[in-house]
N, C-alpha and C positions, 0 to 999 in steps of 0.2 A: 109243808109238813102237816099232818094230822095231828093235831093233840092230843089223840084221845087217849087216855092214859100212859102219856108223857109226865116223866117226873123232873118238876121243875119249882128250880128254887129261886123264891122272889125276896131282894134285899129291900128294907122297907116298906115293908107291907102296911104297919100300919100309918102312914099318912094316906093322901089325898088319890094319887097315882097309884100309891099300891093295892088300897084297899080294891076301887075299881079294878087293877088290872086281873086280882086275885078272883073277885068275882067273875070275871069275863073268862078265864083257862079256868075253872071250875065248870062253869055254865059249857065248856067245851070238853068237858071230860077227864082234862089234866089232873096227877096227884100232884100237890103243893107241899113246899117246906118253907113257911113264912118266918122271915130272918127279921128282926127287926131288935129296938132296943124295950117298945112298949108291950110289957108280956100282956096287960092290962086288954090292951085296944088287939093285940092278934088273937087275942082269944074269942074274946065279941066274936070280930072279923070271922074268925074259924064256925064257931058256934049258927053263922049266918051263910053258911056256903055250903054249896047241894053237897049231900053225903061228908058231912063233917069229918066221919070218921079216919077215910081217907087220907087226911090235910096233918100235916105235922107242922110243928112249931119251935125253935131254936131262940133263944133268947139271948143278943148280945148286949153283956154288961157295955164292954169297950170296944168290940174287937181287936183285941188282944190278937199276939201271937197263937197262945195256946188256945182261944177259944175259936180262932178259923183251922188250926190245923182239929182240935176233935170234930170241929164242922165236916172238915175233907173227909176225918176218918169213920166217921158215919156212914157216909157214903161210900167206903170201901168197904164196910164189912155187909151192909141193909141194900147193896145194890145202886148201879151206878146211874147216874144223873145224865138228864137228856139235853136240859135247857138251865143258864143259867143267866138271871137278870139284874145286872148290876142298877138298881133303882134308885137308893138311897141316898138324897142329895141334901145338901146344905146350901143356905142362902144368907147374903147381910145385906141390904138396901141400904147403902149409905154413903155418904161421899168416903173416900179415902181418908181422907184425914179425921175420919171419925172410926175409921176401924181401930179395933185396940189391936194387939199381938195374939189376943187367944180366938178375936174372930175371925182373923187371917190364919190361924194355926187351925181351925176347927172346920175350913171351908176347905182347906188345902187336904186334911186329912181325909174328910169323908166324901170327899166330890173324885180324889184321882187316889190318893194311896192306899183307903180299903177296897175299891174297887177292884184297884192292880192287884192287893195282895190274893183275896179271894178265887179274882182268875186263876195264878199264879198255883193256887194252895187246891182248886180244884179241880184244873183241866186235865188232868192225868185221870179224872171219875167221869170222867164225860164220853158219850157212848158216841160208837161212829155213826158218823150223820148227825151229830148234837149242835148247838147253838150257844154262843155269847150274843147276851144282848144288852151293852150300856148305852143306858137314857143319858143323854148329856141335855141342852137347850140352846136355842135358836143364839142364844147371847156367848156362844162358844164361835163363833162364827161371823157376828158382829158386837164389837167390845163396846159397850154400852156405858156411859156415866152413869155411876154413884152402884154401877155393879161390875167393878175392876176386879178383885180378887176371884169373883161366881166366875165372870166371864173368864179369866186366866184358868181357872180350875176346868171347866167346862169344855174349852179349847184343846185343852191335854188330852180329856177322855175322848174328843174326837180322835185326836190322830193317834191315840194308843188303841184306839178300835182301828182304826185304817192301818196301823203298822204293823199291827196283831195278824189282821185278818190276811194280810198279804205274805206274812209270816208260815199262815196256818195253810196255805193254797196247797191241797194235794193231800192234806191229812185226814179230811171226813170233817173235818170242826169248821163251821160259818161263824163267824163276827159280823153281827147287825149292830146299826146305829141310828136312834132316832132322838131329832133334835126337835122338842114342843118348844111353844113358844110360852107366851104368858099364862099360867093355867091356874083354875079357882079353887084353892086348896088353901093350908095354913102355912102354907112356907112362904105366903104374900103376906102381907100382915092389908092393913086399912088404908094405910096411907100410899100401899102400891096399888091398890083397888083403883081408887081416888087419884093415883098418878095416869094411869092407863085413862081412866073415863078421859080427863081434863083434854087427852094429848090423840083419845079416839083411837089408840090401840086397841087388839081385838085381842079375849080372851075363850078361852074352850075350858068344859066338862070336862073334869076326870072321867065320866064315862065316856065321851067322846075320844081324849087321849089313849084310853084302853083299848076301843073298838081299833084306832087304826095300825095299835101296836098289835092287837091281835092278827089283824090282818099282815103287816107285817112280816111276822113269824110265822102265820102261812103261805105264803108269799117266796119264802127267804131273801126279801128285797133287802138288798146291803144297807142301804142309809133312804130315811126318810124326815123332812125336815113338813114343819108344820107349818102353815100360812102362807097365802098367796103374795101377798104384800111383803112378808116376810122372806121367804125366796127370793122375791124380785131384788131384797134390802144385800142376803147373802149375794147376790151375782155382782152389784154396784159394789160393794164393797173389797172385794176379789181385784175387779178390773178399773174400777173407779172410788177408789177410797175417799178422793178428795170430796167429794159428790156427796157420801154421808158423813163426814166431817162436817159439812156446810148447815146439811139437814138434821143432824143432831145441836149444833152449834147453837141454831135459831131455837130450838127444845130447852136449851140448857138451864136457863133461868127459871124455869118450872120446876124441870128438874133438881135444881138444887135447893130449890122452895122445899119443895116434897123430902125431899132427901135431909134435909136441918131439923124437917119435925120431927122424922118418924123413931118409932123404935127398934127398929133394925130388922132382924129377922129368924126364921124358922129351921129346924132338921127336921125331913122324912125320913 
């Protein structure tokens, strides 16, 4: 797909992922509609993106009911939407038994049921030949201690993009899926900085995340997962679960070091 003045809506714009990827379909000619809940930070973001004027901006309180359907109806009456990227995710770094009930209710909501709802409330604006594309992460694919609930939430939006897209076969709409792995933004806090060094996990740039989602979506490459070692972790775990059981196993005790101090975690 060419972007060039492809109109596509980015949810969570303003964190880590978005801001970059907003930059990156700007730098390619995209008009933007930056969804997010910080009007604060999309404006900056806006105000810093070639031909500002362009770029629009949608502020959600909650995402409510009523504030994704005037979303959808936007775009039915201002002309209809090419690209839409389900970005906005929620994270808790913490053992389970330190989640409360509102950080399980808060990951659960914004990692799979706004996502679904937005599809859901948009794809009828979506032009033929247009794109879904939910960012899910590498931990949807392998279940990771002291990030159960990320990883449970994560796992869904994969296979509701695979059940979607196979769904969608034959109608003009692609479902893309890409799964980053650990990436340096605020939805880490310090103590997962400081988890990854100790354990030699490898971290990537928001600008590097953006360039290969960009690619991507030219590309219309259905699923793409990040890290070579990371890959290698989703096939063992596929056909030999036991295997990272074993190699998580010996981690665990770090892990739950890290996981006892920290303060939990962030929304993009």
């Amino acid at each position: 797909m060419d972007l060039t003045n492809k109109t596509v809506l980015l949810t969570g714009a303003g964190g880590g992922i978005g801001q970059a990827l907003a930059l990156a379909l700007a730098k390619k000619g995209a008009k933007l509609c930056l969804v997010g809940r910080n009007e604060q930070a999309m404006q900056l973001l806006r105000q810093h993106l070639p031909h500002p004027e362009r770029h629009a901006i949608a502020v959600m309180q909650t995402y409510s009911d009523d504030e994704i359907g005037a979303l959808a109806s936007s775009f039915n009456m201002n002309g209809k939407l090419d690209i839409l990227i389900n970005n906005a995710g929620c994270s808790h770094f913490a053992l389970f038994e330190q989640h409360s009930f509102e950080d399980i209710r808060e990951q659960i909501r914004t990692n799979i049921e706004i996502p679904a709802l937005l599809t859901r409330a948009l794809l009828s604006e979506i032009n033929p030949g247009g794109i879904v594309l939910n960012i899910g992460s590498i931990f949807g694919e392998i279940g990771h201690p002291a990030w159960s609930v990320y990883s449970a939430t994560k796992a869904a939006i994969h296979r509701f993009s695979e059940a979607l897209g196979r769904e969608l076969q034959g109608s003009g709409i692609s479902v893309l899926y890409a799964a980053p792995r650990a990436t340096e933004t605020s939805l880490n806090n310090e103590d997962v900085y400081a988890l990854n060094r100790k354990l030699g996990n490898g971290m990537d740039s928001p600008g590097f995340v953006a360039a290969r989602i960009i690619r991507l979506l030219e590309t219309e490459q259905k699923r793409y997962r990040f890290g070579a070692m990371e890959r290698l972790f989703v096939k063992l775990n596929a056909w030999f679960p036991a295997v990272v059981d074993g190699a998580l196993g010996k981690k665990l005790p770090v892990i739950r070091a890290f996981a006892r101090r920290t303060n939990g975690g962030e929304s993009e």
